[in-house]
C-alpha positions in Angstrom: -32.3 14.9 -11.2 -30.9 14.7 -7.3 -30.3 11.6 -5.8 -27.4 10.7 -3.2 -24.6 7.4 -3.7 -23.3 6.1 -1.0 -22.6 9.7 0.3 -22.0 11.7 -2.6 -24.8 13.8 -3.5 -25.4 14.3 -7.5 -27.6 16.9 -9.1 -27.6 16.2 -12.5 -29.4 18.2 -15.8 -30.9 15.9 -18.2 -34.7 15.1 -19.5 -36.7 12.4 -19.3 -36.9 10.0 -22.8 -38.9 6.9 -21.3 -41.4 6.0 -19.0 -42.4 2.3 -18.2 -44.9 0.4 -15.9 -43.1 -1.7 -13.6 -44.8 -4.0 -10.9 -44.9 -1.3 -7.9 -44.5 1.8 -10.1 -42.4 3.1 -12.5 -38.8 3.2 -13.7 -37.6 6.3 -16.3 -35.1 6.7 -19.0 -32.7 9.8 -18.6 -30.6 11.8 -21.3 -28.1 13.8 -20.0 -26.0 16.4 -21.4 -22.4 15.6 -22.8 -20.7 18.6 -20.8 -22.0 16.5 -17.3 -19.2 13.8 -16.8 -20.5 12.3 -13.7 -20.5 8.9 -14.5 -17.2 8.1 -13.1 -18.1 9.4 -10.1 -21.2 7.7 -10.1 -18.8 4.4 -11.1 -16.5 5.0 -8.2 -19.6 6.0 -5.7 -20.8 2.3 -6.7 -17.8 0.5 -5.7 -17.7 2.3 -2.7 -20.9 1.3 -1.8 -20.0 -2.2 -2.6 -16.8 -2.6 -0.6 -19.0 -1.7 2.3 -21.9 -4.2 1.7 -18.7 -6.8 1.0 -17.2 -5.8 4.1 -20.5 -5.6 6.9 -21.5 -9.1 5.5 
């Protein structure tokens, strides 16, 4: 999966375990491998993001 945070792009191995209906589409369950620690990067990119909404309202 690639997808950007804030401005940190990830690329990130892992397969899809769901899949669900949602209203306008749908939304996907991930597994990722153990050897990808990303998610505190992907913690920090979110605060990031959020001091700056905070801040520009």
């Amino acid at each position: 999966m690639e997808f950007t945070l804030h401005q940190h792009p990830f690329k990130i191995l892992g397969a899809v375990v769901w899949k669900q209906s949602v209203q306008h589409g749908f939304q996907y369950g991930f597994e990722f491998g153990e050897e990808q620690r990303v998610d505190a990067q992907i913690v920090e990119e979110l605060k990031q993001r959020a001091r700056v909404e905070k801040h520009l309202e």
